[in-house]
C-alpha positions as CSV (number, residue, x, y, z in Angstrom):
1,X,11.1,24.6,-5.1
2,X,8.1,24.9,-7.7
3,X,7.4,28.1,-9.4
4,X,4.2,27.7,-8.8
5,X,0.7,26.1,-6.9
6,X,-2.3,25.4,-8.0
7,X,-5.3,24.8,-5.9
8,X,-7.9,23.1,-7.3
9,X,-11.9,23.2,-5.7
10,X,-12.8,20.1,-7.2
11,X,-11.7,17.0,-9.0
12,X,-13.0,18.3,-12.4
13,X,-10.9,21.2,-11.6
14,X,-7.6,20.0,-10.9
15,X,-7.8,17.4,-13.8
16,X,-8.3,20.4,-15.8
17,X,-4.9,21.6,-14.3
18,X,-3.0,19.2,-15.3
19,X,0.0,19.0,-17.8
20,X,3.4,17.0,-18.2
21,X,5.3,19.8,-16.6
22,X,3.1,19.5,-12.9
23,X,1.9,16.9,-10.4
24,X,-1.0,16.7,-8.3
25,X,0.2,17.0,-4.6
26,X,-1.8,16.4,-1.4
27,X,-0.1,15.9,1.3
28,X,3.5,17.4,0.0
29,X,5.6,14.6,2.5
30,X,7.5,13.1,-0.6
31,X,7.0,15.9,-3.0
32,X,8.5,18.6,-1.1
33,X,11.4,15.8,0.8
34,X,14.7,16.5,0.1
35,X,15.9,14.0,-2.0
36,X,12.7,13.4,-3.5
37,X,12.6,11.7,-7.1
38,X,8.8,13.0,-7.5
39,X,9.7,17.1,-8.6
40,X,7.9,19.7,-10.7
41,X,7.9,23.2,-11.5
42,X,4.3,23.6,-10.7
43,X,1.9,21.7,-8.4
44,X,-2.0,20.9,-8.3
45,X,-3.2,20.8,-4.9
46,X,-5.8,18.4,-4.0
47,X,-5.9,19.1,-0.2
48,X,-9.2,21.3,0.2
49,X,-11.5,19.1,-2.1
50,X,-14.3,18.0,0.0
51,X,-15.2,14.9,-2.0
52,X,-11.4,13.9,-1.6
53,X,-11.5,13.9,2.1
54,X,-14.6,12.2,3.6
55,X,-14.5,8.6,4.6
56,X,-17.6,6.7,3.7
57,X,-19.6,2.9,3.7
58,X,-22.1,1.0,3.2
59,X,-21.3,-1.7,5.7
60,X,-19.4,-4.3,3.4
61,X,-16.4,-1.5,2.2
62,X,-14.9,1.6,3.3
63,X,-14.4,4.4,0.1
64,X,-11.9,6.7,2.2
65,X,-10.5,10.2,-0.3
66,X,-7.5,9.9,-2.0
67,X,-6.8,13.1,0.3
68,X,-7.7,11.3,3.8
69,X,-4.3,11.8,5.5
70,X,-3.0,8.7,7.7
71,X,-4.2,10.4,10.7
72,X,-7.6,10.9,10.0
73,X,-8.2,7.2,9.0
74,X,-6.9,6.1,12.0
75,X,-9.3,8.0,14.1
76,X,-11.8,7.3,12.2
77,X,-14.3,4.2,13.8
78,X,-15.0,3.2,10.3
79,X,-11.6,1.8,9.3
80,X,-10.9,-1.4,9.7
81,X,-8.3,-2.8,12.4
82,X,-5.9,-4.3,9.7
83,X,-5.3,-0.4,7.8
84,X,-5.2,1.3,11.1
85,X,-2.3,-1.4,11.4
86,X,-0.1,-0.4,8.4
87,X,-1.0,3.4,9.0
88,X,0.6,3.0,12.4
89,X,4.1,2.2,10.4
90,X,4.7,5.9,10.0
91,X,6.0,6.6,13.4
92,X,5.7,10.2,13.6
93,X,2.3,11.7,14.3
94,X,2.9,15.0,12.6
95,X,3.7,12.9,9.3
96,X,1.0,11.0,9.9
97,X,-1.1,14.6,9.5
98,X,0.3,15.2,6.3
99,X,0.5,12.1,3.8
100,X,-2.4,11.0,2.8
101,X,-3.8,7.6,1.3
102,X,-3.6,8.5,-2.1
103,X,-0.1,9.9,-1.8
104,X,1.3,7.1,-0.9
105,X,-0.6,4.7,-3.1
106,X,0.3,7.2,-6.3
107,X,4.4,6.9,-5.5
108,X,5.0,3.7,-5.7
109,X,7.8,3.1,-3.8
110,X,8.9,-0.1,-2.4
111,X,9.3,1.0,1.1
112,X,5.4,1.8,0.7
113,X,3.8,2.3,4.0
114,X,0.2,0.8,2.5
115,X,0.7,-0.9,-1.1
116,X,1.2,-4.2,0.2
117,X,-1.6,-4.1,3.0
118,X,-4.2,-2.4,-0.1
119,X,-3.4,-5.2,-2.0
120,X,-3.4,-8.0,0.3
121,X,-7.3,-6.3,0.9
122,X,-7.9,-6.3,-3.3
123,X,-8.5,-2.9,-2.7
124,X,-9.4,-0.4,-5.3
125,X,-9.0,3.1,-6.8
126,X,-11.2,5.3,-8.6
127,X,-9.4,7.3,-11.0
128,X,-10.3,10.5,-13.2
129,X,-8.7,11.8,-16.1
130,X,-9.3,14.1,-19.2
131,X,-11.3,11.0,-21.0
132,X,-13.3,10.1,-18.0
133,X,-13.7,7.9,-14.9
134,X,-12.5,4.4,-14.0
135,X,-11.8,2.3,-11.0
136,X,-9.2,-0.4,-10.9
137,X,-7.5,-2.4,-8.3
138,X,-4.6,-0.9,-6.5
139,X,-2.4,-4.1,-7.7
140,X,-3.4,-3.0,-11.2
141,X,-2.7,0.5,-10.7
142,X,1.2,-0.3,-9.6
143,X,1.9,-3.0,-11.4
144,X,0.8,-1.0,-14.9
145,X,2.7,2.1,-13.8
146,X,2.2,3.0,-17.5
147,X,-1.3,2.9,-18.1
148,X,-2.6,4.7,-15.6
149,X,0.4,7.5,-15.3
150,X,-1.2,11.0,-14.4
151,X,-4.9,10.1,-13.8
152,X,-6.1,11.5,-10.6
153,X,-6.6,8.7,-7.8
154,X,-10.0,10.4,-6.4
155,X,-11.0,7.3,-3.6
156,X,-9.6,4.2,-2.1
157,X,-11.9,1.3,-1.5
158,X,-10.8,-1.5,0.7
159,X,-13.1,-4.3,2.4
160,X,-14.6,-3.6,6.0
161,X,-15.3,-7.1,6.6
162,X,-15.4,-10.7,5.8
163,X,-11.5,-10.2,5.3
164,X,-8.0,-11.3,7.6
165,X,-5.5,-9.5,6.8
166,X,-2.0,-9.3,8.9
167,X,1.2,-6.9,7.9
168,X,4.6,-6.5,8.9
169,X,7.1,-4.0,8.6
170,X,11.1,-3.9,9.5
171,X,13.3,-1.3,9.8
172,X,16.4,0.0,11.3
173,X,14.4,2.4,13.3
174,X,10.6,3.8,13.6
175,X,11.7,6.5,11.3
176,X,13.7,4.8,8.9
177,X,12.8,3.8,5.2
178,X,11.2,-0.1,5.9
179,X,13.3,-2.4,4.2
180,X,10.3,-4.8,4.1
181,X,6.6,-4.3,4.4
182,X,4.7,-7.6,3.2
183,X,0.9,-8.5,3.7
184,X,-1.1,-11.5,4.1
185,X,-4.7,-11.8,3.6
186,X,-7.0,-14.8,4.0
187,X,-10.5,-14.5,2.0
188,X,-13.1,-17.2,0.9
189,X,-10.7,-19.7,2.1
190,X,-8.0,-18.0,-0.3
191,X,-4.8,-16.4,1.0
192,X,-3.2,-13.6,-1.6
193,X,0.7,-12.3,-0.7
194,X,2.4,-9.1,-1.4
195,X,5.6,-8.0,0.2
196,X,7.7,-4.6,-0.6
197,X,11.4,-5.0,-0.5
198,X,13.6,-1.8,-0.4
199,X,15.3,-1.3,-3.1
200,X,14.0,-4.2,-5.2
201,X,10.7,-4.1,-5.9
202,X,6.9,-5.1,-5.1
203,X,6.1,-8.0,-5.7
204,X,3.1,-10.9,-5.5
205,X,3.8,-14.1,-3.8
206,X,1.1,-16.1,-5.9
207,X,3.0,-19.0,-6.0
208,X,3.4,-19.0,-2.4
209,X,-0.8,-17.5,-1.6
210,X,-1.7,-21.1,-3.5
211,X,0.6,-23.4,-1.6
212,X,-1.2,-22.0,1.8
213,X,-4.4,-22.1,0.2
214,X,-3.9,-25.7,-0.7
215,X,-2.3,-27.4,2.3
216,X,-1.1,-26.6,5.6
217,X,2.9,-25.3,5.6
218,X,5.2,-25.2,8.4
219,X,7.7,-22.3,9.3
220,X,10.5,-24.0,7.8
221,X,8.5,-24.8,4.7
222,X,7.7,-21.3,4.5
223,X,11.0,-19.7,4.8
224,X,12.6,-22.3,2.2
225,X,10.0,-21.5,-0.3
226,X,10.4,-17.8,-0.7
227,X,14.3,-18.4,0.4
228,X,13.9,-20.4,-3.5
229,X,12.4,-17.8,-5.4
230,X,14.3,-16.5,-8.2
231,X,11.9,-13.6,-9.0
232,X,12.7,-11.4,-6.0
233,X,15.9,-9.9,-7.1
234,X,18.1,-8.8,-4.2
235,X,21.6,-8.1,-3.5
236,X,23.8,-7.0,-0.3
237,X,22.9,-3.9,1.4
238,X,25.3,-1.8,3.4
239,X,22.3,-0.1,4.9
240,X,19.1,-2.5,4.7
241,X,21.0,-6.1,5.2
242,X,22.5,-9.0,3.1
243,X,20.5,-10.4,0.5
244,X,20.7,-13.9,2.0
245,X,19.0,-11.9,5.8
246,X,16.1,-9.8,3.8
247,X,15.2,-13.3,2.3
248,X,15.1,-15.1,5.7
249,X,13.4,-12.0,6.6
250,X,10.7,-12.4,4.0
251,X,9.8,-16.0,4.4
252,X,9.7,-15.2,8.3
253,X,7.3,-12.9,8.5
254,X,5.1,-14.8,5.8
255,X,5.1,-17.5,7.9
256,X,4.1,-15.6,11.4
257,X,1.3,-14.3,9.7
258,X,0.7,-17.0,8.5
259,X,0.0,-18.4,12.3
260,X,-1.6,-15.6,12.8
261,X,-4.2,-15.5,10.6
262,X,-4.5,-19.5,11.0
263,X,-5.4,-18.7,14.6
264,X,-7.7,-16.1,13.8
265,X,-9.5,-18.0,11.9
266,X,-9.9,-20.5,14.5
267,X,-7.2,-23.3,13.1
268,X,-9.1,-23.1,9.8
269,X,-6.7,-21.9,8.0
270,X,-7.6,-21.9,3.8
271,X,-6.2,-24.8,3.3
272,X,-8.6,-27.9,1.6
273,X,-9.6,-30.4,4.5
């Protein structure tokens, strides 16, 4: 249990507040979680900044505070279908009060309720730290762990329109860790993949994204493909399934989104005629 808590009034203020021996916390549902591998001895809280918790746009995109909890953007009018979608994943409503879109964005993990649906999107983060501003996409943000380690994620921007975007999650039960969440978007005629496998990694499907962009590809197709690839790294799992199952399972639900999206895009699809 920290020593000590922090609460910051603004985002000037609890940039100011942090050091290498604390961590900003919003929500607390992975910070204070038993088990947890994200611990401190102090925290800065960023729950009662205003600026972090209104949801805003200006028709096109959606810039939602990193402090929005899961809840709130799914009652909100303004958020899109497809994030409502992936919000949904965390069964429990009283969870769903607590963690917030920046939270689970800033963690990382590969059982991510919204990394892979964010990215699928090309959303972005604004970030703050003690040099100044940025904003970067969230792919950049978890794919350079490094680079962007203890800047403040102050808003989440994500398209409201002119996007398709379909995600899928699996797990043992509603309240289990996911041992997959994977996205598929369709944008311009362009599809972009990300999937999260428990206890492996996140990773981008570009390879795949540019086959379906290029020509149409059946289920079968589908499965083999991501079946073949070497760069998703899995083994047998006592608890989330073989490695030869969570690869079936991959390429399977790539491919019924893949339907999916084709048919909500009127049999289009983004692949050249």
């Amino acid at each position: 249990m920290a020593d000590k808590l922090i609460i910051a009034g603004t985002p000037a203020e609890a940039v100011a507040s942090k050091n290498a021996q604390n961590i900003y916390m919003a929500g607390g549902t992975e910070v204070m979680r038993l088990g947890s591998l994200v611990s401190a001895d102090s925290y800065v809280s960023i729950r009662r900044i205003p600026e972090m918790t209104g949801i805003e746009t200006d028709g096109d995109t959606i810039r939602a505070g990193a402090a929005c909890t899961f809840q709130q953007l799914a009652d909100c009018e303004l958020v899109p279908g497809y994030i409502k979608e992936s919000l949904r994943f965390m069964a429990s409503r009283t969870r769903r009060n607590m963690a917030t879109i920046g939270g689970n964005i800033a963690i990382r993990r590969d059982d991510s309720f919204l990394i892979p649906t964010l990215i699928a999107a090309s959303a972005r983060v604004s970030l703050l730290g003690q040099n100044g501003s940025c904003e970067v996409s969230v792919k950049d943000y978890v794919f350079d762990k490094d680079k962007y380690e203890g800047l403040l994620i102050t808003a989440v921007c994500f398209p409201a329109r002119n996007i398709l975007v379909r995600s899928y999650r699996s797990a043992n039960t509603a309240q289990s860790h996911a041992r997959l969440t994977a996205s598929l978007s369709l944008a311009g005629g362009r599809y972009t993949a990300c999937a999260a496998v428990k206890n492996s990694g996140i990773y981008m499907l570009d390879d795949l994204a540019a086959e379906l962009s290029g020509r149409r590809m059946s289920e079968d197709e589908i499965v083999t493909f991501v079946k073949n690839k070497a760069d998703i790294h899995l083994d047998d799992d006592l608890l989330y399934g073989s490695a030869d199952y969570r690869r079936y399972l991959t390429g399977i639900s790539f491919a019924l989104m893949y339907e999916e999206l084709n048919a909500d895009n009127n049999g289009k699809g983004g692949c050249a005629k």
